[in-house]
Legacy VTK file of the C-alpha trace (Angstrom):
# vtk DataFile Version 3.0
C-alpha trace
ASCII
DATASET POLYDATA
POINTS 341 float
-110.324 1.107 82.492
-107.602 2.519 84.124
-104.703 4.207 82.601
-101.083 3.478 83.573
-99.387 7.072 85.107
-96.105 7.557 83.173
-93.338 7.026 85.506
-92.096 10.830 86.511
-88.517 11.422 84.958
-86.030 11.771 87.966
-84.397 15.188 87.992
-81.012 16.920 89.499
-83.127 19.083 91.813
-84.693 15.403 93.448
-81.195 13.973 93.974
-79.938 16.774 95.462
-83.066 16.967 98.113
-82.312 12.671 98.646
-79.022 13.129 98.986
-78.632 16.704 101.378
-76.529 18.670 98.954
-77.419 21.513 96.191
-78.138 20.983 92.603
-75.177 22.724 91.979
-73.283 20.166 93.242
-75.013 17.158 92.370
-74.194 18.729 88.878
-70.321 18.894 89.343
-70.993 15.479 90.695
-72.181 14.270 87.211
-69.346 16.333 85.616
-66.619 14.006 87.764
-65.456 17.135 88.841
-62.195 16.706 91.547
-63.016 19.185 93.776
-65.916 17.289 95.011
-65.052 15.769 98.308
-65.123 12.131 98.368
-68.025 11.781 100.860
-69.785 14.149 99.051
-69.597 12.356 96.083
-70.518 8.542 97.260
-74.089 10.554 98.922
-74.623 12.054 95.641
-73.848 8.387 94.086
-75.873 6.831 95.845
-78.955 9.083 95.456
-78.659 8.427 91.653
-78.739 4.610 92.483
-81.753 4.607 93.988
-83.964 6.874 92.222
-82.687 5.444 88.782
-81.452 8.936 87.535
-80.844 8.908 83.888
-78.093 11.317 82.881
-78.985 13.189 79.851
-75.552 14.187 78.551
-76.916 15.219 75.055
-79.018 18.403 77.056
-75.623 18.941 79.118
-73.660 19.508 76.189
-75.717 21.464 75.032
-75.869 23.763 77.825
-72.331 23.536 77.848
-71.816 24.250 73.863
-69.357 21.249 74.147
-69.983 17.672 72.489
-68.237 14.706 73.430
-68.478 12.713 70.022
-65.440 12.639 67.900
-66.438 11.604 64.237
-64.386 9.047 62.480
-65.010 9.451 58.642
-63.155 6.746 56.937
-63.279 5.101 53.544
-64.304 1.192 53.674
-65.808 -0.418 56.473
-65.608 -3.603 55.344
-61.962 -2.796 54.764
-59.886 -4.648 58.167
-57.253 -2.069 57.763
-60.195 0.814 58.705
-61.131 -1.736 61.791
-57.905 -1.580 63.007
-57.485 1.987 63.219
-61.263 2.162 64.700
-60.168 0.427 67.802
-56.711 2.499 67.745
-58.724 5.216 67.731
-60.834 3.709 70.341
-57.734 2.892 72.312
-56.256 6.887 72.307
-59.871 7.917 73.613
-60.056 5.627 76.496
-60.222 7.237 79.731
-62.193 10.239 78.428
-65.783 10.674 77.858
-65.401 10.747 74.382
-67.442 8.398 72.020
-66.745 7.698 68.233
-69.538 8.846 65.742
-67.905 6.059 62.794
-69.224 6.981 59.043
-68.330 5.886 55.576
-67.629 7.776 52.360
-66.846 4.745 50.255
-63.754 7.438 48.286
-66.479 9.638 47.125
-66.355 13.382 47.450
-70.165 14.131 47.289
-70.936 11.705 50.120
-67.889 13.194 52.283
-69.386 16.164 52.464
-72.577 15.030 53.188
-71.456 12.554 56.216
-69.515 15.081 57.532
-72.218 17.965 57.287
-74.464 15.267 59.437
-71.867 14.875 61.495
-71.635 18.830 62.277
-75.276 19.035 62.836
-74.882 16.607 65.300
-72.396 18.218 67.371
-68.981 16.748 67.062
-66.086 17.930 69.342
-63.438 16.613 67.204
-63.274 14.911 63.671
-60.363 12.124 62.186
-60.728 11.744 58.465
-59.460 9.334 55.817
-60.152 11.876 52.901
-61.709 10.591 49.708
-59.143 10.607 46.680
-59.665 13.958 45.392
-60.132 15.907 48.539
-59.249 18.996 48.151
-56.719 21.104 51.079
-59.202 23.533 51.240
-62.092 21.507 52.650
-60.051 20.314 55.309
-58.555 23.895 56.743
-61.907 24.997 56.544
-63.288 22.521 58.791
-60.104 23.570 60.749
-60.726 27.443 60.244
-64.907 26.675 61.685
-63.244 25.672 64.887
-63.792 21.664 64.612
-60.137 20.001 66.036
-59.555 17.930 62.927
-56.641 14.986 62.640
-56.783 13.538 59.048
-55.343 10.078 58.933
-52.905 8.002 56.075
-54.207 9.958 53.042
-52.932 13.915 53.512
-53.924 15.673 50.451
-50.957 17.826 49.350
-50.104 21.126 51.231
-53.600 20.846 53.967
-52.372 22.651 56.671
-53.812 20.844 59.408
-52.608 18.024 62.081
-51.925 14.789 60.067
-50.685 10.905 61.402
-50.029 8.369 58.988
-46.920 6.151 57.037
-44.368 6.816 54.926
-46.292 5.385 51.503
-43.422 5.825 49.547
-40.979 3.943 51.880
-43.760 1.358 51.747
-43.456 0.952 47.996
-39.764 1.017 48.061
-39.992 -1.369 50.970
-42.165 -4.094 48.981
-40.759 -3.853 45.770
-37.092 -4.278 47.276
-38.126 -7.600 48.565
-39.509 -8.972 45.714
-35.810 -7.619 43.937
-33.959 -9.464 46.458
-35.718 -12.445 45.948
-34.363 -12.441 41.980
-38.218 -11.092 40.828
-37.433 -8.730 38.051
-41.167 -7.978 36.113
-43.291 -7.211 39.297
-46.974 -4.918 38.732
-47.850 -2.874 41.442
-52.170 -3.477 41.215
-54.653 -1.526 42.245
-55.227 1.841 44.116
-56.735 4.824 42.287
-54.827 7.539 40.022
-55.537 10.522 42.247
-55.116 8.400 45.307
-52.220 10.280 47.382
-51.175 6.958 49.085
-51.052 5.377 45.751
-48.854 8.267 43.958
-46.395 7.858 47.078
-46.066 4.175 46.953
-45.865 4.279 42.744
-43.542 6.355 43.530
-41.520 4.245 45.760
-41.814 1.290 43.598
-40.085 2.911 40.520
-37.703 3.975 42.838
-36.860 0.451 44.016
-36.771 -0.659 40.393
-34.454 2.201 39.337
-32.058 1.211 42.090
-32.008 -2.152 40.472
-31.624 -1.117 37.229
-34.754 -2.880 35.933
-36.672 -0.553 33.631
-40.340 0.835 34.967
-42.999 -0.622 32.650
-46.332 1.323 32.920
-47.990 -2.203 31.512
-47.528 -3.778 34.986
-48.971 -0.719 36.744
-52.559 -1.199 36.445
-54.933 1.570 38.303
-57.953 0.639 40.088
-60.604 0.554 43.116
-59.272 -1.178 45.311
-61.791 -3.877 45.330
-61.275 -7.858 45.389
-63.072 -7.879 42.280
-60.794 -5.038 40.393
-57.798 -6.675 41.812
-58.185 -10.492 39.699
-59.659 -8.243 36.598
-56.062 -6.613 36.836
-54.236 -9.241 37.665
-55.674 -11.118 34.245
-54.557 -7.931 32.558
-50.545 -8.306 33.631
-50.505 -12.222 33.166
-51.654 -12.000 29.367
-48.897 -9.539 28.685
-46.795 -11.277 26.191
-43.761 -10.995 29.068
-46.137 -11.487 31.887
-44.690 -10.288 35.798
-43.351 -12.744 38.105
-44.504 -11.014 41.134
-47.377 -8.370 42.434
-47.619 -5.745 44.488
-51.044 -5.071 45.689
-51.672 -1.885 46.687
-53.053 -3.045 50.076
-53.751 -6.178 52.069
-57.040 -6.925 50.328
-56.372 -6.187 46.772
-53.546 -8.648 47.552
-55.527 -11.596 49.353
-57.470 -10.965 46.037
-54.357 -11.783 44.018
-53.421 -14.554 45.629
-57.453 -15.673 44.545
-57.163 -14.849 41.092
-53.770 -16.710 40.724
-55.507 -19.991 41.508
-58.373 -19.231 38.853
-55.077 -19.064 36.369
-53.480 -22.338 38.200
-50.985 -20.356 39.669
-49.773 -21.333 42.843
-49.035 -18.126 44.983
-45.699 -18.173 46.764
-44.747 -21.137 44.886
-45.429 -20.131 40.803
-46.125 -16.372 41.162
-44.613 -13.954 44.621
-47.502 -11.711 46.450
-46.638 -8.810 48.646
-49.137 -6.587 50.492
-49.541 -3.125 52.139
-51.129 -2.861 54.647
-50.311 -5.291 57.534
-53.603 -6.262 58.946
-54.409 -9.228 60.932
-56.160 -10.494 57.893
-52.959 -10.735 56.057
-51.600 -13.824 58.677
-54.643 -15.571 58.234
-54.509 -15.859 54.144
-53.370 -18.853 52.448
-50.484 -19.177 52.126
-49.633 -16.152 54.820
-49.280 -12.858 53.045
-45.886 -11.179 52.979
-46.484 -7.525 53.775
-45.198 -4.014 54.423
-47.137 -2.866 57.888
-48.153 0.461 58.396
-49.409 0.149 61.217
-53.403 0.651 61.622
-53.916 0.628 64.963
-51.179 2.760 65.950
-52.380 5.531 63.425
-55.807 5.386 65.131
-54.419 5.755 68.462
-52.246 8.581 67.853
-54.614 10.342 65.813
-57.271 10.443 68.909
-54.677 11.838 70.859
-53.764 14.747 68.439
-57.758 15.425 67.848
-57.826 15.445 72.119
-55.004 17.776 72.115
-56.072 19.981 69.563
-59.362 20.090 71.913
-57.469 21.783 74.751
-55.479 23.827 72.720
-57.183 25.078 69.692
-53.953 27.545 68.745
-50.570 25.083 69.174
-48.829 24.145 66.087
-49.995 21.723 63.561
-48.148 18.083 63.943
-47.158 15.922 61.153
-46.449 12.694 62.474
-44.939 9.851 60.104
-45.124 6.203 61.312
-42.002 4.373 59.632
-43.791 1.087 57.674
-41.696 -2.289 58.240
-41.941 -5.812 56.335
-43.285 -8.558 57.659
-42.343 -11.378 55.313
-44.187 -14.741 55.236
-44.660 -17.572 53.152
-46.985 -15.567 49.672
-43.737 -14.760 48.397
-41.771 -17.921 48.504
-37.992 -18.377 47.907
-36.165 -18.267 44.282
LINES 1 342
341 0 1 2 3 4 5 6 7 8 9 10 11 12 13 14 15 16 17 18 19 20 21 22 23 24 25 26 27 28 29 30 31 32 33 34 35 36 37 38 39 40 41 42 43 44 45 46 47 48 49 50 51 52 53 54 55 56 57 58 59 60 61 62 63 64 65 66 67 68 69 70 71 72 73 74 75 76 77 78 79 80 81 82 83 84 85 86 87 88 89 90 91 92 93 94 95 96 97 98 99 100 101 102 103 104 105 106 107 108 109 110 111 112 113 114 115 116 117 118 119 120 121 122 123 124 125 126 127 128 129 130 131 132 133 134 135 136 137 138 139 140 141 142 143 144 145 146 147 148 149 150 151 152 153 154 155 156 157 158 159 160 161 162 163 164 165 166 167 168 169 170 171 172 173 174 175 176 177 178 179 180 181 182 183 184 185 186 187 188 189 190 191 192 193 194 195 196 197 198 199 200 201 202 203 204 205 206 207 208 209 210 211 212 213 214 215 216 217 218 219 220 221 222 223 224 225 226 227 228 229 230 231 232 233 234 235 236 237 238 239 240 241 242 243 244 245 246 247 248 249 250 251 252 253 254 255 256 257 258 259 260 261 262 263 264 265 266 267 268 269 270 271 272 273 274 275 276 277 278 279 280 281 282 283 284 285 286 287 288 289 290 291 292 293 294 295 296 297 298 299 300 301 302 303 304 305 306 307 308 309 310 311 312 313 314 315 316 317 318 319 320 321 322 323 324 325 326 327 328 329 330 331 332 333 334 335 336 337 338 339 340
Protein backbone atom coordinates (compact mmCIF):
# COMPACT_ATOMS: atom_id res chain seq x y z
CA UNK A 1 0.00 0.00 0.00
CA UNK A 2 1.41 3.11 -0.65
CA UNK A 3 1.68 5.98 1.64
CA UNK A 4 0.74 9.55 0.67
CA UNK A 5 4.24 11.96 1.03
CA UNK A 6 3.19 14.97 3.17
CA UNK A 7 3.18 17.93 1.02
CA UNK A 8 6.72 19.85 1.92
CA UNK A 9 5.87 23.22 3.79
CA UNK A 10 6.99 26.14 1.42
CA UNK A 11 9.69 28.24 3.03
CA UNK A 12 11.20 32.03 2.68
CA UNK A 13 14.52 30.61 1.46
CA UNK A 14 12.29 28.76 -1.75
CA UNK A 15 10.57 32.05 -2.65
CA UNK A 16 13.43 33.91 -2.64
CA UNK A 17 15.36 31.25 -5.10
CA UNK A 18 11.66 31.43 -7.46
CA UNK A 19 11.56 34.77 -7.36
CA UNK A 20 15.67 36.02 -7.86
CA UNK A 21 15.94 38.02 -4.68
CA UNK A 22 17.43 37.18 -1.00
CA UNK A 23 15.56 35.88 1.92
CA UNK A 24 16.24 38.95 3.44
CA UNK A 25 14.16 40.60 1.28
CA UNK A 26 11.47 38.34 0.60
CA UNK A 27 11.19 38.88 4.46
CA UNK A 28 10.78 42.76 4.36
CA UNK A 29 8.49 41.79 1.58
CA UNK A 30 6.15 39.95 4.07
CA UNK A 31 6.73 42.80 6.59
CA UNK A 32 5.07 45.43 3.80
CA UNK A 33 8.06 47.19 4.32
CA UNK A 34 8.21 50.70 1.92
CA UNK A 35 11.51 50.58 1.00
CA UNK A 36 10.94 47.64 -1.14
CA UNK A 37 10.86 48.73 -4.70
CA UNK A 38 7.69 48.13 -6.40
CA UNK A 39 9.03 45.59 -8.96
CA UNK A 40 10.68 43.96 -6.39
CA UNK A 41 7.78 43.46 -4.54
CA UNK A 42 5.11 42.16 -7.36
CA UNK A 43 8.30 39.20 -8.15
CA UNK A 44 8.31 38.43 -4.59
CA UNK A 45 4.26 38.43 -4.81
CA UNK A 46 4.04 36.47 -7.20
CA UNK A 47 6.46 33.73 -6.03
CA UNK A 48 4.19 33.38 -2.92
CA UNK A 49 1.20 32.85 -5.38
CA UNK A 50 2.44 30.12 -6.91
CA UNK A 51 4.11 28.04 -4.45
CA UNK A 52 1.11 28.59 -1.95
CA UNK A 53 3.41 30.13 0.81
CA UNK A 54 1.69 30.20 4.08
CA UNK A 55 2.84 33.11 6.24
CA UNK A 56 3.36 32.08 9.72
CA UNK A 57 3.01 35.40 11.54
CA UNK A 58 2.68 33.72 15.04
CA UNK A 59 6.76 32.42 14.55
CA UNK A 60 7.45 36.12 13.17
CA UNK A 61 6.31 37.71 16.15
CA UNK A 62 7.93 35.82 17.94
CA UNK A 63 11.19 36.41 16.47
CA UNK A 64 10.31 39.84 16.57
CA UNK A 65 9.12 39.88 20.47
CA UNK A 66 6.12 41.89 19.02
CA UNK A 67 2.37 40.51 18.85
CA UNK A 68 -0.18 41.91 16.79
CA UNK A 69 -3.35 40.89 18.91
CA UNK A 70 -4.93 43.55 20.96
CA UNK A 71 -7.22 41.90 23.70
CA UNK A 72 -10.63 43.28 24.24
CA UNK A 73 -11.81 42.18 27.80
CA UNK A 74 -15.29 43.35 28.22
CA UNK A 75 -18.18 42.51 30.50
CA UNK A 76 -21.36 40.94 28.56
CA UNK A 77 -21.28 39.63 25.25
CA UNK A 78 -24.61 39.20 24.83
CA UNK A 79 -24.87 42.80 25.94
CA UNK A 80 -25.44 45.04 22.20
CA UNK A 81 -23.86 47.94 23.88
CA UNK A 82 -20.33 45.63 24.16
CA UNK A 83 -21.07 44.77 20.20
CA UNK A 84 -21.04 48.13 19.39
CA UNK A 85 -17.89 49.09 20.83
CA UNK A 86 -16.35 45.63 19.36
CA UNK A 87 -16.76 46.89 15.88
CA UNK A 88 -15.64 50.57 17.08
CA UNK A 89 -12.85 49.00 18.19
CA UNK A 90 -12.64 47.09 15.05
CA UNK A 91 -13.12 50.28 13.12
CA UNK A 92 -9.90 52.32 15.01
CA UNK A 93 -7.72 49.12 14.09
CA UNK A 94 -8.45 49.01 10.48
CA UNK A 95 -5.61 49.55 8.31
CA UNK A 96 -3.14 47.88 10.70
CA UNK A 97 -2.30 44.35 11.18
CA UNK A 98 -3.81 44.24 14.33
CA UNK A 99 -6.50 41.55 15.26
CA UNK A 100 -8.88 41.59 18.36
CA UNK A 101 -8.40 38.67 20.92
CA UNK A 102 -12.44 39.44 22.40
CA UNK A 103 -12.99 37.75 26.07
CA UNK A 104 -15.62 37.97 28.73
CA UNK A 105 -15.48 38.48 32.48
CA UNK A 106 -19.21 38.49 33.05
CA UNK A 107 -18.29 41.64 36.20
CA UNK A 108 -16.32 39.13 38.06
CA UNK A 109 -12.91 39.85 39.46
CA UNK A 110 -11.57 36.21 39.70
CA UNK A 111 -12.33 35.50 36.04
CA UNK A 112 -10.69 39.01 34.97
CA UNK A 113 -7.70 38.01 36.05
CA UNK A 114 -7.76 34.83 34.70
CA UNK A 115 -8.86 35.99 30.96
CA UNK A 116 -6.45 38.45 31.04
CA UNK A 117 -3.48 36.20 32.39
CA UNK A 118 -4.49 33.90 29.12
CA UNK A 119 -4.46 36.68 27.28
CA UNK A 120 -0.68 37.61 28.37
CA UNK A 121 0.45 34.15 27.74
CA UNK A 122 -0.70 34.53 24.48
CA UNK A 123 1.12 37.50 23.51
CA UNK A 124 -0.98 40.58 23.33
CA UNK A 125 0.48 43.91 22.01
CA UNK A 126 -2.12 46.00 23.49
CA UNK A 127 -5.17 45.41 25.88
CA UNK A 128 -8.84 47.63 26.13
CA UNK A 129 -10.71 46.69 29.26
CA UNK A 130 -14.22 47.19 30.61
CA UNK A 131 -13.10 46.48 34.31
CA UNK A 132 -15.30 44.31 36.48
CA UNK A 133 -17.10 46.39 39.34
CA UNK A 134 -14.60 46.19 41.97
CA UNK A 135 -11.43 46.47 40.01
CA UNK A 136 -9.05 47.74 41.80
CA UNK A 137 -6.43 50.94 40.29
CA UNK A 138 -3.73 48.90 41.09
CA UNK A 139 -4.34 45.97 38.74
CA UNK A 140 -4.65 48.17 35.96
CA UNK A 141 -1.17 50.37 36.39
CA UNK A 142 0.37 47.22 36.85
CA UNK A 143 -0.57 45.82 33.65
CA UNK A 144 0.57 49.37 32.58
CA UNK A 145 3.89 49.27 34.73
CA UNK A 146 4.65 45.27 32.84
CA UNK A 147 4.82 47.20 29.64
CA UNK A 148 1.28 46.03 28.05
CA UNK A 149 -0.29 49.57 26.26
CA UNK A 150 -3.56 49.39 28.13
CA UNK A 151 -6.85 51.76 27.25
CA UNK A 152 -9.65 50.90 29.79
CA UNK A 153 -13.03 51.78 28.42
CA UNK A 154 -16.56 53.45 30.19
CA UNK A 155 -15.89 52.03 33.69
CA UNK A 156 -12.45 53.93 35.13
CA UNK A 157 -12.03 52.79 38.58
CA UNK A 158 -11.19 55.85 40.71
CA UNK A 159 -7.64 57.44 40.58
CA UNK A 160 -6.02 54.37 37.80
CA UNK A 161 -3.51 56.22 36.27
CA UNK A 162 -3.64 54.94 32.93
CA UNK A 163 -5.21 56.08 29.36
CA UNK A 164 -9.06 55.98 29.74
CA UNK A 165 -12.15 56.81 26.88
CA UNK A 166 -15.55 56.73 27.93
CA UNK A 167 -18.95 59.17 28.87
CA UNK A 168 -19.78 61.46 31.20
CA UNK A 169 -22.14 58.88 33.49
CA UNK A 170 -23.15 61.48 35.61
CA UNK A 171 -24.29 63.92 32.83
CA UNK A 172 -26.07 60.80 31.62
CA UNK A 173 -28.11 60.50 34.80
CA UNK A 174 -28.75 64.13 35.00
CA UNK A 175 -29.55 63.97 31.32
CA UNK A 176 -32.38 61.16 31.73
CA UNK A 177 -33.83 62.11 34.79
CA UNK A 178 -34.27 65.85 33.48
CA UNK A 179 -36.44 64.53 30.77
CA UNK A 180 -38.61 62.57 32.61
CA UNK A 181 -38.91 66.14 35.03
CA UNK A 182 -39.81 68.03 32.07
CA UNK A 183 -42.31 65.80 31.08
CA UNK A 184 -44.28 66.56 34.70
CA UNK A 185 -42.83 62.82 36.09
CA UNK A 186 -42.10 63.55 39.68
CA UNK A 187 -41.54 59.73 41.51
CA UNK A 188 -39.08 58.21 38.89
CA UNK A 189 -36.58 54.87 40.20
CA UNK A 190 -33.44 54.70 38.65
CA UNK A 191 -33.22 50.35 38.31
CA UNK A 192 -30.57 48.36 38.12
CA UNK A 193 -26.69 48.56 37.93
CA UNK A 194 -24.55 47.27 40.81
CA UNK A 195 -23.51 49.21 44.16
CA UNK A 196 -19.79 49.27 43.48
CA UNK A 197 -20.42 49.81 39.82
CA UNK A 198 -18.44 53.22 39.00
CA UNK A 199 -20.84 53.99 36.05
CA UNK A 200 -23.69 53.40 38.32
CA UNK A 201 -22.35 55.73 41.35
CA UNK A 202 -21.84 58.52 38.54
CA UNK A 203 -25.21 58.28 37.02
CA UNK A 204 -26.97 57.89 40.82
CA UNK A 205 -25.26 60.58 41.20
CA UNK A 206 -26.55 62.57 38.39
CA UNK A 207 -30.03 61.53 38.97
CA UNK A 208 -30.26 63.02 42.55
CA UNK A 209 -28.80 65.84 41.11
CA UNK A 210 -31.56 66.32 38.53
CA UNK A 211 -34.11 65.72 41.26
CA UNK A 212 -32.50 68.26 43.63
CA UNK A 213 -32.66 70.85 40.88
CA UNK A 214 -36.33 70.17 40.81
CA UNK A 215 -36.89 70.24 44.19
CA UNK A 216 -38.39 66.73 44.36
CA UNK A 217 -36.95 64.87 47.34
CA UNK A 218 -34.44 61.68 46.55
CA UNK A 219 -36.20 58.53 47.79
CA UNK A 220 -33.71 55.59 48.22
CA UNK A 221 -37.10 53.25 47.79
CA UNK A 222 -37.08 53.96 44.01
CA UNK A 223 -33.35 53.25 43.73
CA UNK A 224 -33.20 49.63 43.56
CA UNK A 225 -29.49 47.98 43.00
CA UNK A 226 -28.95 45.14 40.81
CA UNK A 227 -27.20 42.96 37.91
CA UNK A 228 -28.04 44.33 35.26
CA UNK A 229 -29.92 41.46 33.87
CA UNK A 230 -33.50 41.39 32.06
CA UNK A 231 -34.51 39.18 34.71
CA UNK A 232 -33.26 41.56 37.81
CA UNK A 233 -34.68 44.45 35.99
CA UNK A 234 -38.88 43.21 36.13
CA UNK A 235 -37.94 41.66 39.82
CA UNK A 236 -37.11 45.45 40.56
CA UNK A 237 -39.43 46.97 38.75
CA UNK A 238 -42.27 44.80 40.87
CA UNK A 239 -40.41 46.12 43.87
CA UNK A 240 -41.06 50.15 43.00
CA UNK A 241 -44.72 49.54 41.65
CA UNK A 242 -45.94 47.91 45.07
CA UNK A 243 -44.60 50.87 46.95
CA UNK A 244 -47.62 52.32 48.52
CA UNK A 245 -46.73 55.74 46.27
CA UNK A 246 -45.48 53.74 43.39
CA UNK A 247 -43.02 55.89 40.54
CA UNK A 248 -44.45 57.17 37.46
CA UNK A 249 -41.40 56.73 35.47
CA UNK A 250 -37.95 54.49 35.32
CA UNK A 251 -34.70 54.94 34.66
CA UNK A 252 -32.92 51.85 33.68
CA UNK A 253 -29.56 51.85 34.18
CA UNK A 254 -28.85 50.81 30.55
CA UNK A 255 -30.62 49.95 27.33
CA UNK A 256 -31.38 46.37 28.34
CA UNK A 257 -32.39 46.63 31.88
CA UNK A 258 -34.78 49.14 30.25
CA UNK A 259 -36.21 47.02 27.20
CA UNK A 260 -36.70 44.74 30.32
CA UNK A 261 -38.90 47.38 31.94
CA UNK A 262 -40.83 48.12 29.32
CA UNK A 263 -41.50 43.85 29.53
CA UNK A 264 -42.31 43.76 33.00
CA UNK A 265 -44.78 46.76 32.70
CA UNK A 266 -46.99 44.68 30.42
CA UNK A 267 -46.90 41.61 32.95
CA UNK A 268 -48.47 44.51 35.44
CA UNK A 269 -50.88 45.85 32.43
CA UNK A 270 -48.99 48.79 32.17
CA UNK A 271 -48.72 50.29 28.98
CA UNK A 272 -45.12 51.79 28.56
CA UNK A 273 -45.05 55.30 27.16
CA UNK A 274 -48.65 55.52 27.56
CA UNK A 275 -49.39 54.42 31.60
CA UNK A 276 -45.79 54.35 32.93
CA UNK A 277 -42.47 56.68 31.03
CA UNK A 278 -39.14 54.45 30.23
CA UNK A 279 -35.80 56.03 29.63
CA UNK A 280 -32.56 54.18 28.83
CA UNK A 281 -28.72 54.53 28.90
CA UNK A 282 -27.10 53.38 26.68
CA UNK A 283 -28.15 54.23 23.07
CA UNK A 284 -27.75 51.06 21.17
CA UNK A 285 -29.35 50.12 18.02
CA UNK A 286 -31.44 47.78 20.05
CA UNK A 287 -33.07 50.62 21.77
CA UNK A 288 -34.92 51.87 18.13
CA UNK A 289 -36.06 48.57 17.55
CA UNK A 290 -38.10 48.07 21.08
CA UNK A 291 -41.69 48.50 21.31
CA UNK A 292 -42.68 51.23 21.63
CA UNK A 293 -39.02 52.90 20.64
CA UNK A 294 -36.96 53.48 23.73
CA UNK A 295 -36.17 57.04 24.75
CA UNK A 296 -32.49 57.11 25.65
CA UNK A 297 -29.37 58.98 26.73
CA UNK A 298 -26.49 57.74 24.04
CA UNK A 299 -23.14 57.31 25.02
CA UNK A 300 -21.95 56.44 22.29
CA UNK A 301 -20.55 52.66 21.91
CA UNK A 302 -19.03 52.63 18.89
CA UNK A 303 -17.26 55.77 19.13
CA UNK A 304 -15.68 54.64 22.56
CA UNK A 305 -14.40 51.51 20.76
CA UNK A 306 -12.91 53.40 18.04
CA UNK A 307 -11.11 55.86 19.99
CA UNK A 308 -9.97 53.51 22.45
CA UNK A 309 -8.03 51.37 19.58
CA UNK A 310 -6.47 54.39 18.63
CA UNK A 311 -5.13 55.37 22.15
CA UNK A 312 -4.00 51.48 22.73
CA UNK A 313 -2.13 52.02 18.93
CA UNK A 314 -0.63 55.13 20.16
CA UNK A 315 0.42 54.05 23.36
CA UNK A 316 2.17 51.18 21.11
CA UNK A 317 4.52 53.68 19.46
CA UNK A 318 5.05 55.65 22.31
CA UNK A 319 5.18 53.73 25.47
CA UNK A 320 6.32 57.12 27.62
CA UNK A 321 3.67 60.13 26.34
CA UNK A 322 1.17 61.26 28.77
CA UNK A 323 -1.82 59.39 29.86
CA UNK A 324 -5.23 60.72 28.00
CA UNK A 325 -8.53 60.97 29.58
CA UNK A 326 -10.94 61.37 26.99
CA UNK A 327 -14.76 62.09 27.92
CA UNK A 328 -17.42 61.54 25.19
CA UNK A 329 -20.36 64.09 26.06
CA UNK A 330 -23.75 61.57 26.21
CA UNK A 331 -26.89 63.20 24.32
CA UNK A 332 -30.77 62.17 24.42
CA UNK A 333 -32.35 60.64 21.92
CA UNK A 334 -36.03 60.81 22.80
CA UNK A 335 -38.67 58.49 21.24
CA UNK A 336 -41.97 57.32 21.80
CA UNK A 337 -41.24 54.84 25.66
CA UNK A 338 -41.72 57.96 27.36
CA UNK A 339 -44.84 59.43 25.96
CA UNK A 340 -46.24 62.97 26.52
CA UNK A 341 -48.07 64.26 29.92
Amino acid sequence: MNEIAPLRRVTIIDIAKAAGVSPSTVSLVLQKNERISAETRNRVEEAIRKLGYKYNRSAANLRRQTSQAIGLIINDICNPFFAEMTAGVQKGLEGTEFLVFLVETGDEIERQSRVYQSLEEHGIGGLIIFPASQTKPEFLERIAAGGTPICVAIRRPPDADVDYVGPDNRLAGRIATRHLIELGHRRIAFLGGEAKSPSRIDRVAGYQEALQRAGNAFDPALCVESRPTRANAISDLNKVLDLPEPPTAAIGYNDNVAIALMHGLRRRGLEPGRQFAIVGIDGTSEAELAYPALTTVALHAHETGRRAAELVLERIKAPGKTHENVILRPNLIVRASCGTR
